[in-house]
C-alpha positions in Angstrom: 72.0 3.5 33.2 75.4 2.9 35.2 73.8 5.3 37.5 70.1 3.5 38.2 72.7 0.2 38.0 74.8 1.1 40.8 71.4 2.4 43.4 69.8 -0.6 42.5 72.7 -2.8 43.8 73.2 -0.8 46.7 69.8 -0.8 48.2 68.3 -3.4 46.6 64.8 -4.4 44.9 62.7 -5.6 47.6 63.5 -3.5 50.4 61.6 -0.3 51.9 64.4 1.8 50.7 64.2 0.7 47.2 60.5 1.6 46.6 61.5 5.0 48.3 63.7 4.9 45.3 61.9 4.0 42.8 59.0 6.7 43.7 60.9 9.6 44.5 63.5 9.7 42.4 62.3 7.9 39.4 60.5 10.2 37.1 58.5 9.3 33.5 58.6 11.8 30.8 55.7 12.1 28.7 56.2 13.5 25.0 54.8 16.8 25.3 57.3 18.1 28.0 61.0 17.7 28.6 63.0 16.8 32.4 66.0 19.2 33.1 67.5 17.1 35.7 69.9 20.1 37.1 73.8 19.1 38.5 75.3 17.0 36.2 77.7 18.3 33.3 76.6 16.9 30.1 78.3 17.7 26.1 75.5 19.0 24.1 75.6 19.7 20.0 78.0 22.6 19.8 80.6 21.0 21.5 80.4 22.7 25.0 78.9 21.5 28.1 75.8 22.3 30.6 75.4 21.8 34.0 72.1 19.5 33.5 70.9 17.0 31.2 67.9 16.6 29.3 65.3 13.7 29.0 62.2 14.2 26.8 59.8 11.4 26.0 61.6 8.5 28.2 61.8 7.7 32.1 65.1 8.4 34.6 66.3 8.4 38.1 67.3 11.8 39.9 70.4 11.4 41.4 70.6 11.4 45.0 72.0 15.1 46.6 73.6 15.5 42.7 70.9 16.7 41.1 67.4 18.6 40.9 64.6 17.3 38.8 62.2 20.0 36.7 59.5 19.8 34.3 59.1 21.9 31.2 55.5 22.2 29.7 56.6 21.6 25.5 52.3 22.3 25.2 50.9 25.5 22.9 49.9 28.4 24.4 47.1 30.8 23.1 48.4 34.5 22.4 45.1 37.1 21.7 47.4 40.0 20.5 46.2 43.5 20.2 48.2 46.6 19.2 46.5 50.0 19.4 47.1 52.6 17.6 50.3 51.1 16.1 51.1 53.4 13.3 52.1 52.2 9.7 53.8 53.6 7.3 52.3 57.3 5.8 51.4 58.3 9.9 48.1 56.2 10.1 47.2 54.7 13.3 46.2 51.0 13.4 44.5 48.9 15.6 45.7 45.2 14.9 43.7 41.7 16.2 45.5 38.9 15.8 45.7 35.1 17.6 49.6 33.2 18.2 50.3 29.8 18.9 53.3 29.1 20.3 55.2 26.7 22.5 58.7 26.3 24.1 61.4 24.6 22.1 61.9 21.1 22.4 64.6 20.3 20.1 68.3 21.5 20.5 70.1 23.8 20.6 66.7 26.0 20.9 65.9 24.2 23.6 68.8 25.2 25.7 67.6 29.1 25.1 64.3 28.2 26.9 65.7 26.4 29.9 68.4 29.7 30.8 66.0 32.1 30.4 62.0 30.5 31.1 63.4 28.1 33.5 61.6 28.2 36.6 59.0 31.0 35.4 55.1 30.3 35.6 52.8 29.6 32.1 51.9 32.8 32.5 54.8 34.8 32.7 55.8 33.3 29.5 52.6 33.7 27.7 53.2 37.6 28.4 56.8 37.3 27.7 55.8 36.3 24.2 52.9 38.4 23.8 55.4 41.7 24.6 57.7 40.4 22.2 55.0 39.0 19.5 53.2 43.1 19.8 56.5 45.1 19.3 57.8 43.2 16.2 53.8 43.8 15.3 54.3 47.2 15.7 57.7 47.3 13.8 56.5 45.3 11.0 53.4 47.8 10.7 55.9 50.9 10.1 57.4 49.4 7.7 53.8 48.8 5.9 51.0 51.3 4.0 47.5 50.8 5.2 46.3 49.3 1.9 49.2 47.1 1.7 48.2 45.6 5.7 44.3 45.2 5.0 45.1 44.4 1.5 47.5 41.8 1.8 46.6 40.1 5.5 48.6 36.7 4.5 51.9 38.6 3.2 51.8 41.0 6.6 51.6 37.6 8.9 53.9 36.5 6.8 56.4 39.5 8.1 55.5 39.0 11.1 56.5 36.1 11.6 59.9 36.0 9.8 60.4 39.5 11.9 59.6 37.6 15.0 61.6 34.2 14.6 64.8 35.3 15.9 63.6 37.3 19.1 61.4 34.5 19.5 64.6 31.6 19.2 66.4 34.0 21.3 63.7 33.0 24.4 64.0 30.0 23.4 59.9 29.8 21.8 58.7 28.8 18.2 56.1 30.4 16.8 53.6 27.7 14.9 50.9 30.0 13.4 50.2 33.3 13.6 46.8 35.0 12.4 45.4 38.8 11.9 41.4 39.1 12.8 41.3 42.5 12.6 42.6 45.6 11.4 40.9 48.8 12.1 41.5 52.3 12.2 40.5 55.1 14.9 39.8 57.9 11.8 38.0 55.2 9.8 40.8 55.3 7.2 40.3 51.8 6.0 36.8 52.2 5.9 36.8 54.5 2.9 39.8 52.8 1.5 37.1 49.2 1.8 34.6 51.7 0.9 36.3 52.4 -2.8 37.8 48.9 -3.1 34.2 47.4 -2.6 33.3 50.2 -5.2 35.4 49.2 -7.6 34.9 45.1 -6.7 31.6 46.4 -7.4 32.1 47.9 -10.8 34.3 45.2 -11.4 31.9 42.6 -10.6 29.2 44.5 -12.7 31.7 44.6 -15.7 32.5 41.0 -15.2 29.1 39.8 -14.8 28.0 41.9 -18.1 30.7 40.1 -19.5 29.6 36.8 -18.7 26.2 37.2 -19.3 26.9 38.5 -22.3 29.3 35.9 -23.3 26.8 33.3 -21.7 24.0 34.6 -24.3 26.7 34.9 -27.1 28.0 31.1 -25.9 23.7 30.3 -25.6 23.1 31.5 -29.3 26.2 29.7 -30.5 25.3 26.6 -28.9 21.4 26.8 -30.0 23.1 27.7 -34.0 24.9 24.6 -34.0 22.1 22.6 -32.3 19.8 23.9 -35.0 22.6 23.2 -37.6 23.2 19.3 -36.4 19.1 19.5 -35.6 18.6 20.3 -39.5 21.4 18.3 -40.7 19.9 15.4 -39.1 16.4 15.8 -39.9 17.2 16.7 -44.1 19.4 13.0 -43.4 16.4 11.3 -41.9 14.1 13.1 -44.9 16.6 11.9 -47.8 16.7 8.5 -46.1 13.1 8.5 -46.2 12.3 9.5 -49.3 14.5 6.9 -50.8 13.5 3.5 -48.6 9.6 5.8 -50.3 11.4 5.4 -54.0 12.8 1.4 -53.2 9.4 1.0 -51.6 7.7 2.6 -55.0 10.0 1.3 -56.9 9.4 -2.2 -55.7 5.8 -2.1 -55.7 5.2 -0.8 -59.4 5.8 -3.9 -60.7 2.6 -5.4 -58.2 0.5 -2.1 -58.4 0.6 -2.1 -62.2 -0.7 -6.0 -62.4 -3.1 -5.5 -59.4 -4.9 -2.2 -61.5 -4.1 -4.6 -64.8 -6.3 -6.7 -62.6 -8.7 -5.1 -61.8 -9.3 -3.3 -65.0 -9.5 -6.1 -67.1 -12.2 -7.6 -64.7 -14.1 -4.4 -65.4 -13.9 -4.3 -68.3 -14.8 -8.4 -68.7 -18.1 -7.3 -66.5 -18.8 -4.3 -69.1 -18.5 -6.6 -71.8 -21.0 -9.0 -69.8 -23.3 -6.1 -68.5 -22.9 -4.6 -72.3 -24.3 -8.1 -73.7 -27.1 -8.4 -70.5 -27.9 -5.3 -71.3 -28.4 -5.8 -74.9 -30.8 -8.7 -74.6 -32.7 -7.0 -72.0 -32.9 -4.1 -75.3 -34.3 -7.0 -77.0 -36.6 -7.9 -74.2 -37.7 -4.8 -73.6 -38.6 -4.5 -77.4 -40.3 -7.3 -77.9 -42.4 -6.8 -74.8 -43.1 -3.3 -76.1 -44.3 -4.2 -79.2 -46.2 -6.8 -77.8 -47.9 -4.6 -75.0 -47.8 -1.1 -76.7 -47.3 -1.4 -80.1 -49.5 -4.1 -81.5 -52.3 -3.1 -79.1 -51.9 0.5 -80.2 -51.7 -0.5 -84.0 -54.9 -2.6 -83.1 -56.3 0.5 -81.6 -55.3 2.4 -85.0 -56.9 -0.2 -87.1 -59.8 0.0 -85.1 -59.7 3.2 -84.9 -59.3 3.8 -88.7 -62.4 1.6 -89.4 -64.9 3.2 -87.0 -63.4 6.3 -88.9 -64.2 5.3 -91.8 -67.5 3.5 -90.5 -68.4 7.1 -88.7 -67.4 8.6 -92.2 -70.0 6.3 -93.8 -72.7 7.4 -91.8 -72.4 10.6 -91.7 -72.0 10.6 -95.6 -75.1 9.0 -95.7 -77.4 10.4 -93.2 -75.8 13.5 -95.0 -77.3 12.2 -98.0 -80.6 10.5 -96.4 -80.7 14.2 -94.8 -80.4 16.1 -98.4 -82.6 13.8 -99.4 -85.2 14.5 -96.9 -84.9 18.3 -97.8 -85.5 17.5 -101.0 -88.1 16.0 -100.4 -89.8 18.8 -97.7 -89.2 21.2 -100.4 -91.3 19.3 -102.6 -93.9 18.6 -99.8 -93.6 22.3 -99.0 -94.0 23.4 -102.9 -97.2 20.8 -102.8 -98.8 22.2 -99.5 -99.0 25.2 -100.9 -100.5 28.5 -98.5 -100.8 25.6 -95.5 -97.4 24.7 -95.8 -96.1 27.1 -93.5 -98.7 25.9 -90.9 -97.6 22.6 -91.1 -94.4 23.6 -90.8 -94.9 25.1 -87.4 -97.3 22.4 -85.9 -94.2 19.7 -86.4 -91.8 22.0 -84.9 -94.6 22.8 -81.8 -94.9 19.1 -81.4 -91.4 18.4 -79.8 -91.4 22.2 -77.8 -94.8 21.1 -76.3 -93.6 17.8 -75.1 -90.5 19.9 -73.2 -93.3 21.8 -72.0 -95.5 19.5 -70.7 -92.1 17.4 -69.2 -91.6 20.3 -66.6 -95.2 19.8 -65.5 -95.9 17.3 -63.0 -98.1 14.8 -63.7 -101.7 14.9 -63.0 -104.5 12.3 -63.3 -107.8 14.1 -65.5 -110.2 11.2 -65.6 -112.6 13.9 -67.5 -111.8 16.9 -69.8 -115.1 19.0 -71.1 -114.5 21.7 -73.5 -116.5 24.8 -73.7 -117.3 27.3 -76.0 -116.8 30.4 -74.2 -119.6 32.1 -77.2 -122.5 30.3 -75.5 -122.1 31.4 -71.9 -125.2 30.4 -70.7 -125.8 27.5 -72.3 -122.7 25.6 -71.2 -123.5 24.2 -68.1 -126.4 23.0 -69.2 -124.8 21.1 -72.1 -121.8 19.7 -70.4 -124.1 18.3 -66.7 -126.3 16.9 -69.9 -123.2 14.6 -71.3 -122.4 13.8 -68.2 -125.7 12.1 -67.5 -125.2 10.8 -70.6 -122.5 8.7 -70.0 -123.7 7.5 -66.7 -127.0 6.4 -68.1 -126.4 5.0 -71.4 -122.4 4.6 -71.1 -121.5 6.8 -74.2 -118.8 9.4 -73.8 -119.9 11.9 -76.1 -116.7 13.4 -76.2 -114.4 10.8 -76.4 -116.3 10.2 -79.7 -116.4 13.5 -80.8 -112.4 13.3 -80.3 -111.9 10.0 -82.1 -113.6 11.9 -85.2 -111.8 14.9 -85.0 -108.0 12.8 -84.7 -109.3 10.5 -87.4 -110.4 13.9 -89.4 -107.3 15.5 -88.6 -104.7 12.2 -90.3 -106.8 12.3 -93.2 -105.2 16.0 -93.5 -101.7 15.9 -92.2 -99.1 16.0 -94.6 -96.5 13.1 -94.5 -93.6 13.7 -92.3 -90.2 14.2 -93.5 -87.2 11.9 -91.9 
């Protein structure tokens, strides 16, 4: 400051030559690089001194003829790494990928390692400075390493790496911030069958472990759905006691009521029994009476009249019974009386009723004139009957209506009386 004090007040602040000043020689350091201003002798840490001094993340003035301004780049650089057949421990050739990122030192006395020795050199040259140094400790930390152990293990071998590669790396005066392995591969496929096993046996392990676990799921499951049944039955037999006994309170509660409702109702049947039993015996009575008034007294009427046209039947026949015996009686005598005739008569009253069935089935015929002739006296016959006829015209006599009138009055004086 006594420095940028002292140019100031010799050239000034508003003349030409201190603008030249403050553009030229006054430089601005940003924080991700560091100003080696070469020429002056400055104390650093360890108690010695250097001929330059250092300004990171601030602003200074050059001086004039004393010193030389440079810029260090404090950025990360990118390292793609590859070592070809780098060979590990038991004579196998490896081929390792890996990515670095590093930067240069920007805190002492690291710091001062970079400026003597990547002072002045292009970003490239010390990308490749680090990338030789970065692939021989690869290679050195690789002899020291199986196979299995560098593709088993890819954390533990950056690990080496990196704590192999610290001091070479502090010795240029470079940090290493991360360092990562892609790839590891092997020309005789070495690895392959190595992976090839190991995935065999993550296989079978995974198998086994899966088996397991499903196993112990389903053994887990079956547990689970027990004790679920268990509290499932536990609760349901506590929700069936509970309701069976709010059923026995409810019961319990409602005897009392049911008993006097059926009482109830009982009693009312049996009072309309009683009532029906006492309707029903009048209508008994009812019934009776109009029984014996429409049945029985007619039908005992019927009897009596029965009985007496019975016993007036009875009468009758007893004595047309008797009229009749009497009768025979009598015929017997009549019979006894008639003597050879008897049976004659006989047989004219019992030709009497046959002829009158006789002449019923005969239809009726007007004869306004019957003449009888004696069949003896053929040739006579006509003569006599055209003679009676004239008769009867001339004189009005009908000779044989007369002649028949004597012969029926002849005949009663000779029929025997006729027996009831």
């Amino acid at each position: 400051m006594e420095i940028i004090a002292l140019l100031v007040g010799i050239f000034g602040t508003g003349t030409a030559a201190g603008w030249w000043v403050i553009r030229n020689l006054y430089y601005i350091c940003q924080p991700s690089e560091v100003l080696i201003f070469a020429g002056s002798r400055t104390a650093v840490i360890d108690n010695r001194s250097v001929g330059y001094r250092l300004v990171k993340g601030g602003s200074s003035i050059q001086i004039p003829l004393l010193e030389k301004t440079f810029r260090m780049d404090l950025t990360n650089m990118i390292i793609e790494l590859k070592v070809s057949n780098g060979y590990s421990k038991g004579g196998i050739p490896l081929t390792v990928e890996g990515v670095a990122n590093i930067k240069i030192a920007g805190e002492e006395p690291t710091i001062h390692n970079a400026i003597e020795r990547l002072l002045g050199k292009t970003r490239q040259d010390i990308e490749q400075l680090a990338k030789e140094t970065l692939e021989g400790n690869l290679r050195g930390v690789l002899a020291n390493l199986t196979p299995e152990q560098v593709n088993e293990d890819k954390i533990t071998f950056a690990k080496t790496l990196l704590e192999e590669a610290e001091d070479d790396l502090e010795k240029l005066g470079l940090i290493l911030d991360n360092l990562q392995i892609k790839n590891i591969f092997d020309e005789v496929r070495y690895l392959d069958s190595i992976g090839r096993k190991q995935q065999a046996e993550l296989l079978r392990d995974a198998r086994i472990a899966e088996a397991k676990a499903k196993a112990e799921a389903v053994i887990k499951t079956s547990e689970n759905n027990r004790i679920t049944k268990l509290r499932q039955i536990d609760r349901d037999l506590e929700i069936a006691k509970a309701d069976a006994e709010r059923r026995v309170r409810d019961a319990l509660t409602k005897r009392t009521a049911m008993i006097a409702e059926v009482e109830a109702v009982v009693n009312a049947q049996v009072a309309k029994v009683q009532a029906e039993v006492a309707v029903q015996t009048e209508r008994i009575k009812q019934v009776e009476n109009q029984l014996q008034a429409d049945v029985v007294a007619p039908a005992e009427a019927e009897c009596q009249k029965a009985i007496a046209k019975a016993k007036g039947d009875a009468s009758r026949i007893v004595e047309e019974g008797k009229a009749q015996a009497a009768g025979t009686l009598r015929l017997a005598e009549s019979w006894q009386n008639a003597g050879t005739s008897a049976r004659e008569i006989f047989i004219f009253q019992k030709l009497e009723p046959l002829l009158k069935m006789l002449a019923a089935g005969v239809p009726e015929v007007q004869v306004q004139n019957l003449t009888v002739i004696d069949a003896t006296d053929g040739n006579n016959v006509p003569k006599i009957a055209s003679f009676v006829e004239q008769l009867r015209q001339t004189t009005g006599i009908d000779v044989t209506k007369v002649i028949n009138q004597l012969n029926s009055e002849g005949n009663n004086l000779k029929k025997p009386p006729k027996i009831g």
